[in-house]
Residue frames as qw, qx, qy, qz and C-alpha x, y, z in Angstrom:
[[0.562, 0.488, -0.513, 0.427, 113.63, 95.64, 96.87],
 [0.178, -0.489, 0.654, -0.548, 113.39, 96.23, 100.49],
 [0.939, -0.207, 0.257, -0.097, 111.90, 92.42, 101.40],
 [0.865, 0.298, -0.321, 0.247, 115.20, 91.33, 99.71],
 [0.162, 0.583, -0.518, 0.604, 117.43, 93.35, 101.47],
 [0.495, -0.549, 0.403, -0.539, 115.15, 93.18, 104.95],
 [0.936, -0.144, 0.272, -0.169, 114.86, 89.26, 104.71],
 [0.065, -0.561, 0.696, 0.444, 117.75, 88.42, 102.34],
 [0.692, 0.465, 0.551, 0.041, 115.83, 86.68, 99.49],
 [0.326, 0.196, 0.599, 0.704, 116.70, 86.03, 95.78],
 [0.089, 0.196, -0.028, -0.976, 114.75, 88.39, 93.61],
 [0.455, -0.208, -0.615, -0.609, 112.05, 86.35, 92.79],
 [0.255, -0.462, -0.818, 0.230, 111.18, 85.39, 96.28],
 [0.021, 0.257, 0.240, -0.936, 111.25, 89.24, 97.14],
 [0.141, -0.120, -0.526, -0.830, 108.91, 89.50, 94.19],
 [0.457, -0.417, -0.781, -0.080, 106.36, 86.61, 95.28],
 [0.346, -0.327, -0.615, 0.629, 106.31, 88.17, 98.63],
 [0.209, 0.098, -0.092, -0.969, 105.68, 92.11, 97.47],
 [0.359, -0.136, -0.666, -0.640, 103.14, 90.61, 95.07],
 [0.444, -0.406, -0.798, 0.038, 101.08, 88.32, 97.84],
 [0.096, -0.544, -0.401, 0.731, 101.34, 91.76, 100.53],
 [0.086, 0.221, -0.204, -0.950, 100.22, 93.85, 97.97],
 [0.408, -0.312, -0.491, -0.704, 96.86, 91.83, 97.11],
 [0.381, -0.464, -0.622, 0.503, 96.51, 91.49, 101.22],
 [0.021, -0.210, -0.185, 0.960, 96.54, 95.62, 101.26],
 [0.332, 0.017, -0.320, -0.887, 94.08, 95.81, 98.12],
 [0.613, -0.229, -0.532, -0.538, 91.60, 93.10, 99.18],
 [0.039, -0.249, 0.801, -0.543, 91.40, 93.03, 103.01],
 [0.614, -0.283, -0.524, -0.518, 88.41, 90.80, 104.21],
 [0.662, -0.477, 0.236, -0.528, 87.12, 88.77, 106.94],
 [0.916, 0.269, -0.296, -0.020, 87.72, 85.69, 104.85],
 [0.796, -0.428, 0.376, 0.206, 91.16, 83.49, 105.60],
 [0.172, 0.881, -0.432, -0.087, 94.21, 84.42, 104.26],
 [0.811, -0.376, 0.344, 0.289, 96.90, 81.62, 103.83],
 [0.272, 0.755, -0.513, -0.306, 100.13, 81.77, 102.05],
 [0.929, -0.147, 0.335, 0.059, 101.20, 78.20, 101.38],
 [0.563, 0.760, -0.320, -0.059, 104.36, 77.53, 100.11],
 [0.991, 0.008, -0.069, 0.111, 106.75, 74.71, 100.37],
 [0.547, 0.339, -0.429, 0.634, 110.41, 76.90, 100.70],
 [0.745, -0.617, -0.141, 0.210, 110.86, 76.83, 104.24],
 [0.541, -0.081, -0.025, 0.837, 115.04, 77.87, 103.59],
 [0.039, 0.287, 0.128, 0.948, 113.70, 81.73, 102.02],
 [0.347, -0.563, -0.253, -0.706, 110.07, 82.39, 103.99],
 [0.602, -0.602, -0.519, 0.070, 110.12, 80.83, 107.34],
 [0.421, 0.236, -0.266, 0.835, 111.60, 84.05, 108.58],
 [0.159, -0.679, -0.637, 0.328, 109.35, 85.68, 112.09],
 [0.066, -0.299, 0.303, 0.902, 109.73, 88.60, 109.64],
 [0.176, -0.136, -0.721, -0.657, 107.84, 87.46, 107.10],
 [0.274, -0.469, -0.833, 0.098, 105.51, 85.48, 109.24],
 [0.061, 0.445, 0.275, -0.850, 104.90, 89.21, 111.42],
 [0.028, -0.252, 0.461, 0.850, 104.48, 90.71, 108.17],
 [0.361, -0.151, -0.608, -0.691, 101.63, 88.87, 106.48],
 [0.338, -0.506, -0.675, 0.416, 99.89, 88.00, 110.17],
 [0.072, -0.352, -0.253, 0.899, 99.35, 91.72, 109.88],
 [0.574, 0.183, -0.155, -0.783, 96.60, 91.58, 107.18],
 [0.807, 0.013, 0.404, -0.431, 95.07, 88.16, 108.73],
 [0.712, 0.519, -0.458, -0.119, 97.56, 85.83, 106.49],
 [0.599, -0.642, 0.477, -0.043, 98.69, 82.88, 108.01],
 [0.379, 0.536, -0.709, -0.259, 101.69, 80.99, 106.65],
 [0.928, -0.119, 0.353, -0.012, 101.50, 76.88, 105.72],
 [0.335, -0.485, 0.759, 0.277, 104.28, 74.49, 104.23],
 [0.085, 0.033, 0.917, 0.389, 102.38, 72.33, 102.24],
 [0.418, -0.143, -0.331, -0.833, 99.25, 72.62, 99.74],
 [0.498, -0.408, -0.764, -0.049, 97.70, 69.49, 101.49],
 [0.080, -0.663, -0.347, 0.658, 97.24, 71.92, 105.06],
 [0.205, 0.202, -0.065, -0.955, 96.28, 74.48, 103.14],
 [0.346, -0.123, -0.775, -0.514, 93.86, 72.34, 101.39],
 [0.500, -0.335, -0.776, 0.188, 92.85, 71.03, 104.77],
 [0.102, -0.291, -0.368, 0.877, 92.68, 74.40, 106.34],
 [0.385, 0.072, -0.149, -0.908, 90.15, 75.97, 103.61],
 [0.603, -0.028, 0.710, -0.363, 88.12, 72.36, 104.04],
 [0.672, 0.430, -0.436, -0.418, 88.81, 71.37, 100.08]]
């Protein structure tokens, strides 16, 4: 509940969000982290972005960069 409140997201982004920092905490690595996800209006927030930059998670917009970032 507190990414809804701190970012103001619906309850299912808050969810997505918990869910994606919570297997950052449990599986920290060397590896590349991206989050990719296409709503820009609910995640581009330098909240969020702080947030998952803190366990080596950077955020893209579209699966094709992410695709292009992990070299699939």
């Amino acid at each position: 509940m507190g990414y809804r409140t701190d970012f103001a997201l619906e309850i299912e982004d808050a969810v997505v969000l918990a869910v994606v920092i919570a297997d950052l905490k449990r599986s920290p690595s060397a590896t590349q982290h991206l989050f990719a996800n296409r709503n820009r209006k609910d995640f581009d927030d330098p909240g969020i972005t702080t947030d998952l930059r803190r366990f080596g998670c950077d955020v893209v917009w579209s699966f094709a960069e992410a695709a292009s970032r992990l070299g699939i």
